[in-house]
C-alpha positions as CSV (number, residue, x, y, z in Angstrom):
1,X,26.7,11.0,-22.9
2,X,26.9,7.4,-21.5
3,X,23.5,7.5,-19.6
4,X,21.3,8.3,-23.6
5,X,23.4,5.2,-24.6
6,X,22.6,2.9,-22.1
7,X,20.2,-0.1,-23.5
8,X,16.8,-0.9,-21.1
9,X,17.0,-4.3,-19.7
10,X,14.9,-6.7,-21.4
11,X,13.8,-9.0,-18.1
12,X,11.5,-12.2,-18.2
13,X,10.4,-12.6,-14.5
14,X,9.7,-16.2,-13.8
15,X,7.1,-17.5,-10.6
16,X,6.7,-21.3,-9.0
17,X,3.4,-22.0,-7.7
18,X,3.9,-24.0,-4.6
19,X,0.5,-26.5,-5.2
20,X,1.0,-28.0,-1.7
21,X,-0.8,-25.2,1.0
22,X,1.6,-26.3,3.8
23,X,4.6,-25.2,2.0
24,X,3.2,-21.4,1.3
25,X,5.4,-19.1,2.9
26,X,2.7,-16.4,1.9
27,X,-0.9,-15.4,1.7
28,X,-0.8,-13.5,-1.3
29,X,-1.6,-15.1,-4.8
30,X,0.5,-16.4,-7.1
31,X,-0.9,-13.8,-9.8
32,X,-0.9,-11.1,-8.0
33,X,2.7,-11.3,-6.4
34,X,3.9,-11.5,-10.5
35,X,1.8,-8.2,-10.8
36,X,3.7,-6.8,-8.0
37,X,7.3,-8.5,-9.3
38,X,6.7,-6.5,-12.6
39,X,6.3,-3.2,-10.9
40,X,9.6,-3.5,-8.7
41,X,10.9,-4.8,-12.0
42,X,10.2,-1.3,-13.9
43,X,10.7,0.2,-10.8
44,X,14.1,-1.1,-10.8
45,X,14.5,0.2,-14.6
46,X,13.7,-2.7,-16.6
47,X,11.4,-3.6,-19.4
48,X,8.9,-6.7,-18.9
49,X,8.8,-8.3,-22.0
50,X,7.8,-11.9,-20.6
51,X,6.2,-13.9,-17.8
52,X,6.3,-17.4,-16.7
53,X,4.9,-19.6,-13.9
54,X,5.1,-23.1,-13.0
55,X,2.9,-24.9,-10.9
56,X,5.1,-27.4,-8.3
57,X,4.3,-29.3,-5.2
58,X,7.8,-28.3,-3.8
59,X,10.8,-26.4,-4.7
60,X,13.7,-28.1,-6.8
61,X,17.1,-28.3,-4.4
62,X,19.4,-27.9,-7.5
63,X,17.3,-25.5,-9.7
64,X,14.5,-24.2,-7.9
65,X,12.2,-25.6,-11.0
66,X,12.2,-28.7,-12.8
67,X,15.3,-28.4,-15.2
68,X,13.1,-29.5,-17.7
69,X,11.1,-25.8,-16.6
70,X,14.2,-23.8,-16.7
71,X,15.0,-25.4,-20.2
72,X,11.8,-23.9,-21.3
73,X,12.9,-20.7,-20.1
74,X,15.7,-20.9,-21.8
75,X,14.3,-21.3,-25.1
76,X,11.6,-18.3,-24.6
77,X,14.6,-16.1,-23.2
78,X,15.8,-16.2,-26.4
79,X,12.8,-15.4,-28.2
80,X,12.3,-12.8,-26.2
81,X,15.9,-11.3,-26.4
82,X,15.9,-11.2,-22.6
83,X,18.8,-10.4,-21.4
84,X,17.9,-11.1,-17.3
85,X,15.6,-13.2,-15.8
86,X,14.1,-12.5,-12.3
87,X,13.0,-15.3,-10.2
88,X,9.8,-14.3,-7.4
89,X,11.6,-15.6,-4.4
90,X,15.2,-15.8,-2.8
91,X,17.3,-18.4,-4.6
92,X,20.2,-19.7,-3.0
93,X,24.1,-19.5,-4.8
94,X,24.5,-22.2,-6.1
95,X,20.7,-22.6,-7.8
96,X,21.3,-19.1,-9.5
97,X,24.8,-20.1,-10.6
98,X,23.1,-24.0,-12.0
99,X,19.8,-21.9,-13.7
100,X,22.6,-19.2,-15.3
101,X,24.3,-22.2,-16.8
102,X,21.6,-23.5,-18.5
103,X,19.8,-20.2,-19.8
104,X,23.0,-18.4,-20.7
105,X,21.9,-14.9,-19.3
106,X,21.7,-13.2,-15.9
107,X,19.5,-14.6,-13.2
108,X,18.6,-12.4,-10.1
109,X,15.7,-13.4,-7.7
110,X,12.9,-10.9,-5.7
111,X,15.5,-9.8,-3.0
112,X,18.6,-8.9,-5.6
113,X,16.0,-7.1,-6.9
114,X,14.5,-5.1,-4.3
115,X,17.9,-4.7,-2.9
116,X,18.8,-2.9,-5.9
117,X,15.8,-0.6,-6.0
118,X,17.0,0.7,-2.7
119,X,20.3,0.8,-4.0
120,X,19.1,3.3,-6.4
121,X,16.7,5.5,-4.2
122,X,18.7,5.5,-1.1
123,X,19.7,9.5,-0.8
124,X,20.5,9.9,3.0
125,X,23.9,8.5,4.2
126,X,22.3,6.4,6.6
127,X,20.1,5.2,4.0
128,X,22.7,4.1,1.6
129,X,24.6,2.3,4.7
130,X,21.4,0.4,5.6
131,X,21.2,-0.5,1.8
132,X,25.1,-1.6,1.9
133,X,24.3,-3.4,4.9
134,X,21.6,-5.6,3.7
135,X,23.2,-6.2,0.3
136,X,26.2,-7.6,2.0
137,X,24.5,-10.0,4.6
138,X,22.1,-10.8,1.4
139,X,26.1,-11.7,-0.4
140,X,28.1,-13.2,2.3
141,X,26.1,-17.0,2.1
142,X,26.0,-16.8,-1.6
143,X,29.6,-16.0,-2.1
144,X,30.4,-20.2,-1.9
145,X,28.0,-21.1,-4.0
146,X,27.8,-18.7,-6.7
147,X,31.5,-18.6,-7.2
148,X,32.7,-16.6,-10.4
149,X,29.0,-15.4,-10.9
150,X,30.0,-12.7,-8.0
151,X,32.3,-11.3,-9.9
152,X,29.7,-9.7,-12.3
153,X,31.1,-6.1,-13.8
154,X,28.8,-5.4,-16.1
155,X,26.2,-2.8,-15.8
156,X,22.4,-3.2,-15.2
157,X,19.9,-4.8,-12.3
158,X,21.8,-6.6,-9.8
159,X,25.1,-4.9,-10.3
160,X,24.8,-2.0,-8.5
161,X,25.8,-1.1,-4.5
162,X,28.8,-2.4,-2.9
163,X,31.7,-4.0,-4.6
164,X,30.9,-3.3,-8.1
165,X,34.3,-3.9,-9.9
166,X,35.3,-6.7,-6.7
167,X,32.6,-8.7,-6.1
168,X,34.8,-11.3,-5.5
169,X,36.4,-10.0,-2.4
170,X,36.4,-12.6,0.5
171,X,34.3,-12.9,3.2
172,X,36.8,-11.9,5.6
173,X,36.8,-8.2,3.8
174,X,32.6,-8.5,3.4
175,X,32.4,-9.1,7.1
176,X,35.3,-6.2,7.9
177,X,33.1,-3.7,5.8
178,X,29.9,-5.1,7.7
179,X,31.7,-3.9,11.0
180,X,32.3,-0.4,9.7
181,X,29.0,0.2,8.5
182,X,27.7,-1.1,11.8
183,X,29.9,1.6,13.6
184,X,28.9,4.3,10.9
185,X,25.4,3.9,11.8
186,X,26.1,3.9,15.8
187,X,27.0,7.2,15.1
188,X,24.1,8.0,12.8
189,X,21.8,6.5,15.5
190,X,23.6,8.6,18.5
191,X,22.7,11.7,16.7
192,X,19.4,10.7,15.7
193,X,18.5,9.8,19.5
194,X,19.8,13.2,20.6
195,X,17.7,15.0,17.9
196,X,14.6,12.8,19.4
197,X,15.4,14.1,23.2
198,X,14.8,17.4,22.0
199,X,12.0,17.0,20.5
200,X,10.5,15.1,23.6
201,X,11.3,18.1,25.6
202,X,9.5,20.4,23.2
203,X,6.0,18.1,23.8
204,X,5.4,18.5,20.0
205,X,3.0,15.4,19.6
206,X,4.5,12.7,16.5
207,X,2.0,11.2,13.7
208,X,3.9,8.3,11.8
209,X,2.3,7.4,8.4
210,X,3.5,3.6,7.5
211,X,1.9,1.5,4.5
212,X,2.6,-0.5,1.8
213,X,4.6,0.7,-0.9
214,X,3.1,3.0,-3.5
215,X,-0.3,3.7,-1.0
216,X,0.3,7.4,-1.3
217,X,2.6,8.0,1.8
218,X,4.1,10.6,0.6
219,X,1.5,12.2,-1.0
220,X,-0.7,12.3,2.1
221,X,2.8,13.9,3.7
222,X,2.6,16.7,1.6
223,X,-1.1,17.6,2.0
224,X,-0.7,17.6,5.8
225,X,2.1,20.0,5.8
226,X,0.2,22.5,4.1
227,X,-2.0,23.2,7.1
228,X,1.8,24.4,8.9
229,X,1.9,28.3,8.8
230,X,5.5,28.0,7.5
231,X,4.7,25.7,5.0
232,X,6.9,26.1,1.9
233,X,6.6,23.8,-1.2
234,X,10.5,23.0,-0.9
235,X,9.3,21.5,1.7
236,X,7.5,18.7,0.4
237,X,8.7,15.1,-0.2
238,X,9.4,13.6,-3.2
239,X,5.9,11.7,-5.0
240,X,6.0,9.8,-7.6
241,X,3.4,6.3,-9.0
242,X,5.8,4.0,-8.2
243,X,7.4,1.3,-5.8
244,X,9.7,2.9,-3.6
245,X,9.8,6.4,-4.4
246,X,10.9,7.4,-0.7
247,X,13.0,5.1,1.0
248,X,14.6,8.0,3.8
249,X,12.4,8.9,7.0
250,X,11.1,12.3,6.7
251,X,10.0,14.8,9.6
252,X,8.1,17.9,8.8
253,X,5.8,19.9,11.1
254,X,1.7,20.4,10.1
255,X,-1.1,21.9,12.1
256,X,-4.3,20.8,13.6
257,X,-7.5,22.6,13.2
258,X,-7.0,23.8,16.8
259,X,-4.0,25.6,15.6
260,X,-2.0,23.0,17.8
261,X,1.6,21.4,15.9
262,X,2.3,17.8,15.5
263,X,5.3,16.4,13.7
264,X,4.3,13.6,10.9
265,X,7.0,10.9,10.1
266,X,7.0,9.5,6.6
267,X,8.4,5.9,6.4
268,X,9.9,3.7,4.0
269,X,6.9,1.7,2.5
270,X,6.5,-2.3,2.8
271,X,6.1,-4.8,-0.1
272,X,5.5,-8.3,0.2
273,X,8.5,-11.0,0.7
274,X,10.0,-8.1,2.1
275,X,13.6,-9.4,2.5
276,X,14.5,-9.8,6.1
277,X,18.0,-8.1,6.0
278,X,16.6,-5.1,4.6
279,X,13.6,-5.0,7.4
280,X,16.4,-5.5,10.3
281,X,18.8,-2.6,8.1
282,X,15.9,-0.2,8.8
283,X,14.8,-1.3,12.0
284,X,17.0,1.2,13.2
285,X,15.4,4.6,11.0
286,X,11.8,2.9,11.5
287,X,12.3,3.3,15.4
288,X,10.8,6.9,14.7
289,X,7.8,4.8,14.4
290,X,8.1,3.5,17.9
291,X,8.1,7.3,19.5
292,X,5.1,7.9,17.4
293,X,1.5,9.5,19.2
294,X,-0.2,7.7,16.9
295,X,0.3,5.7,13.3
296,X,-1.2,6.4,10.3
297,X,-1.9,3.0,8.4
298,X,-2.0,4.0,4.7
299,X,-4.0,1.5,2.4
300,X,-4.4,1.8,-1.5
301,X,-8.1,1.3,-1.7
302,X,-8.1,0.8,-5.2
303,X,-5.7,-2.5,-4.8
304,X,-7.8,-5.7,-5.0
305,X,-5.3,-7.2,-2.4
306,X,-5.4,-4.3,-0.3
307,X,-6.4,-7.1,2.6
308,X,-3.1,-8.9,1.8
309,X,-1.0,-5.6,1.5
310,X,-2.9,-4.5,4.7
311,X,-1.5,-7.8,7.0
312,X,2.2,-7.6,5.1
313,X,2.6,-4.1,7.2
314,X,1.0,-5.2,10.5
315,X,3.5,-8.0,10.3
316,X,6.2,-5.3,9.8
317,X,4.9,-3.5,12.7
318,X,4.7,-6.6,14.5
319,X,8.3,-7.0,14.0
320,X,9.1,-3.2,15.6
321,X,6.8,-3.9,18.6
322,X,4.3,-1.0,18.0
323,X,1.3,-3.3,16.9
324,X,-0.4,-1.8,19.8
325,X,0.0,1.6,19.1
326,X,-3.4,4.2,18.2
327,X,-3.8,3.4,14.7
328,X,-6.6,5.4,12.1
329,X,-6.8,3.5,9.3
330,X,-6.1,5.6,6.3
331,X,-8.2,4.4,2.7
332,X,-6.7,6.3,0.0
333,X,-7.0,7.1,-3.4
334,X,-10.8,6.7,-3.1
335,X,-11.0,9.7,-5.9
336,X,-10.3,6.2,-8.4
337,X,-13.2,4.4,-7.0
338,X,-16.4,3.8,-9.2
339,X,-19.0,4.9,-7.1
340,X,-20.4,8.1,-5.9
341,X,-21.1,7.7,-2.3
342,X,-17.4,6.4,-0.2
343,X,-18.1,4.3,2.4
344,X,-18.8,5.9,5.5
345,X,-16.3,6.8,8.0
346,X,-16.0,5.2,11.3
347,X,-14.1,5.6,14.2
348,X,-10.3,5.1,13.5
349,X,-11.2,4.0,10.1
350,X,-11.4,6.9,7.0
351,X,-11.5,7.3,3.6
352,X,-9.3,10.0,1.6
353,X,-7.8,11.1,-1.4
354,X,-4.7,12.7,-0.7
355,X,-4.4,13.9,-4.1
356,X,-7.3,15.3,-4.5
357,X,-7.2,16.6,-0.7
358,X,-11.3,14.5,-0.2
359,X,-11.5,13.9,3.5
360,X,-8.2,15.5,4.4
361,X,-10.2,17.4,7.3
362,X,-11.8,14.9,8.7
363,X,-8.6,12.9,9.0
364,X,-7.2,16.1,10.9
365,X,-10.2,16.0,12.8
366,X,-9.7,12.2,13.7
367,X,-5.5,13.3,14.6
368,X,-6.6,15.7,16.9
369,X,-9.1,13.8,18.7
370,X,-6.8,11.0,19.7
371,X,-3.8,13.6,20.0
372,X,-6.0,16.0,22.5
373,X,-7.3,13.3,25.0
374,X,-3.6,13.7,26.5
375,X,-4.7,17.9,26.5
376,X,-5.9,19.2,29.3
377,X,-9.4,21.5,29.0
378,X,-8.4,25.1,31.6
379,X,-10.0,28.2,32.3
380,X,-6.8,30.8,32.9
381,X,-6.4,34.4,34.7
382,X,-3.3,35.5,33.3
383,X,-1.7,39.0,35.0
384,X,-1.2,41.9,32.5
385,X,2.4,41.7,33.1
386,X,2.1,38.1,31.1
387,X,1.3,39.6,28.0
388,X,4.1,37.7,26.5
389,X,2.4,34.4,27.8
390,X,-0.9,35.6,25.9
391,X,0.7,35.9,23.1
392,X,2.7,32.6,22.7
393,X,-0.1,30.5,23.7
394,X,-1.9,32.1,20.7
395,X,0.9,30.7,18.8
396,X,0.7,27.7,20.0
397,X,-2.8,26.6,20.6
398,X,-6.1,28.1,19.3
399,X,-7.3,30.6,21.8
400,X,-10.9,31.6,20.9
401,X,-12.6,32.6,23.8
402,X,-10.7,35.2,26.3
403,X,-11.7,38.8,27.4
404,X,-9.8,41.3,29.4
405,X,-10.4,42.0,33.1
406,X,-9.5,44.1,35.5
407,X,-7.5,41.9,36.7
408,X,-5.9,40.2,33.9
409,X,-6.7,38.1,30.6
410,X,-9.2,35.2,31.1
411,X,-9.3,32.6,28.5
412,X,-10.1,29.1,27.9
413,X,-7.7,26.8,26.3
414,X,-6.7,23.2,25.9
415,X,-3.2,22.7,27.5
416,X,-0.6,19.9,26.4
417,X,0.9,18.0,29.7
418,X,4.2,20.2,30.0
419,X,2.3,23.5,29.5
420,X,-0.2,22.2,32.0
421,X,2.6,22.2,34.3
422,X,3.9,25.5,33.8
423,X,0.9,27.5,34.1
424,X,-1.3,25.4,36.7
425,X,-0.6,28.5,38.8
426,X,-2.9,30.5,36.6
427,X,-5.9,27.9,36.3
428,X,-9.0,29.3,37.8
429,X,-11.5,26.7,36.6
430,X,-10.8,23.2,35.0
């Protein structure tokens, strides 16, 4: 009965415009970073009912803004009946605890924030470790400087993940709980690399698909799966218009047009000012990325700073070491686009809409032409008695052209490297 009586968060989200180039951490514009602050802010369950920016050649030690600024806010947080206000970028302790003192209502910056988006989307146990993780290391500095502000109780954005009722626990106990996690997630990890030796033996080829947050991931997931002969809609991953609708890796098989199977990896997506501890919390589950075939870069097309969006998740990459990985550039959501003609497709470049399922074969096509150059093209006699090897190469790959001998079954097919090896006895023509 609680959850029909809990009240929306009225949030004001507040942005400094650093005037002096050399002191931009960032590419992105000051505009359109408070675009994408609003979203996380909705995403994160809030209502926007206010927006402020200040334009400042550098950032102020005690307050972050002139206190003259934050004595503005103060007065329009009222008006407003706001009853948080979110800051664009990390703030330190003791500036959230000065601003809160002034404006009489909660403060949180961009990483509290993000921080507790995960906190509400994590699912997976590893996921919600890696979420407790990076909340704590985001914690432990401020716990000095924020002092009795830690100790927060009440409900709403910023409350939520480790430590609710005791914020105020010690460093000492932070760091002790940052230890077990740790060892939870060695465990988590061991598993996970077992799980990855078997699927090395079986050869299956892997397709990651990494982005920015809200490119339509997920969405591109589920329309590749469909092309698997055991595809069942349970199967599918959750969608939704919104920032961080998937945070957990997700493996599911799919099918090339050769009939050949490939496993695609759905990842958490990327957002600008991403905060580091949560990049380095997921460094481990993002290692999927690393044992990938090939990536699939997934780019809103509709964004006007798809560019920016675009360079936030090579960074990201940069930062996992697979930057030189095969890569197909993935446009998406060209279904919104006004114009009638998409541009045209080039190599390891393509334009889609996964929701409308536009171009989706030609993107397969694309997959199997990088996946196959590791396939070997062979011409094979196989003896009557191999009937069972007919028939699970059928399975497996798409056997077209074969006819029955007197001496066996002759087909043609295109052989992964570990098949290759197995039946090289059987090869009568390359």
């Amino acid at each position: 009965m609680d959850n029909f009586n809990k009240e929306i968060e009225k949030a004001l989200i507040v942005g400094l415009n650093l005037t002096t180039t050399s002191k931009r951490t960032d590419d992105i514009e000051i505009d359109d970073s408070m675009i994408e602050l609003e979203e996380l802010a909705k995403a994160a369950g809030a209502e926007v009912v206010g927006s402020m920016i200040q334009n400042k050649q550098s950032i102020d030690a005690t307050y972050y803004m002139g206190k003259g600024k934050i004595e503005e806010i103060e007065e329009y947080a009222k008006t407003l009946d706001a009853t948080v206000i979110v800051f664009n970028d990390e703030l330190s302790g003791s500036q959230i605890r000065n601003i809160e003192e002034v404006v009489g209502v909660k403060v949180i910056d961009r990483t509290a924030l993000i921080l507790d988006i995960f906190a509400q989307r994590a699912i997976s146990k590893e996921g919600k470790l890696q979420v407790e993780l990076a909340q704590l290391r985001y914690r432990l500095p401020r716990l000095q400087g924020m002092g009795g502000n830690m100790s927060r109780t009440g409900a709403g954005i910023g409350t939520r993940g480790p430590g609710e009722q005791k914020l105020e626990v010690d460093k000492r106990h932070i760091q002790e709980r940052q230890n077990d996690i740790r060892k939870e997630l060695k465990l988590v990890k061991k598993n996970r690399d077992t799980q990855r030796i078997q699927r090395t033996k079986s050869n299956i080829p892997i397709v990651a698909i990494v982005g920015y947050t809200n490119a339509g991931k997920s969405t591109l997931l589920n329309e590749l799966i469909k092309t698997h002969k055991d595809y069942e809609k349970e199967k599918e991953v959750f969608e939704k218009d919104m920032l961080f609708a998937t945070l957990d890796v997700t493996l599911r098989k799919a099918t090339l047009p050769n009939k050949s199977d490939f496993l695609v990896v759905d990842t958490v997506g990327f957002v600008s000012k991403l905060p580091h501890d949560l990049v380095d919390a997921f460094k481990a589950t993002l290692e999927e990325v690393k044992y990938a075939d090939l990536i699939l870069h997934v780019i809103d097309a509709t964004n006007e700073s798809f560019e920016i969006q675009k360079k936030t998740t090579d960074t990201v990459l940069k930062e996992l070491e697979v930057e030189d990985k095969r890569e197909i550039l993935v446009y998406n959501k060209v279904d919104k686009l006004e114009m009638d003609i998409y541009p045209k497709n080039q190599e390891d470049v393509v334009y889609i809409s996964a929701k409308k399922g536009i171009n989706i074969d030609k993107l397969l096509n694309m997959i199997q032409e990088i996946i196959c150059e590791k396939l070997y093209d062979v011409q094979l006699l196989l003896p009557y008695d191999k009937g069972n090897v007919f028939s699970e190469l059928k399975d497996k790959y798409s056997v077209e052209n074969f006819e029955y001998l007197e001496d066996g079954i002759k087909l043609r097919v295109s052989l992964d490297e570990k098949d290759y090896a197995v039946y090289k006895n059987h090869i009568i023509e390359k």
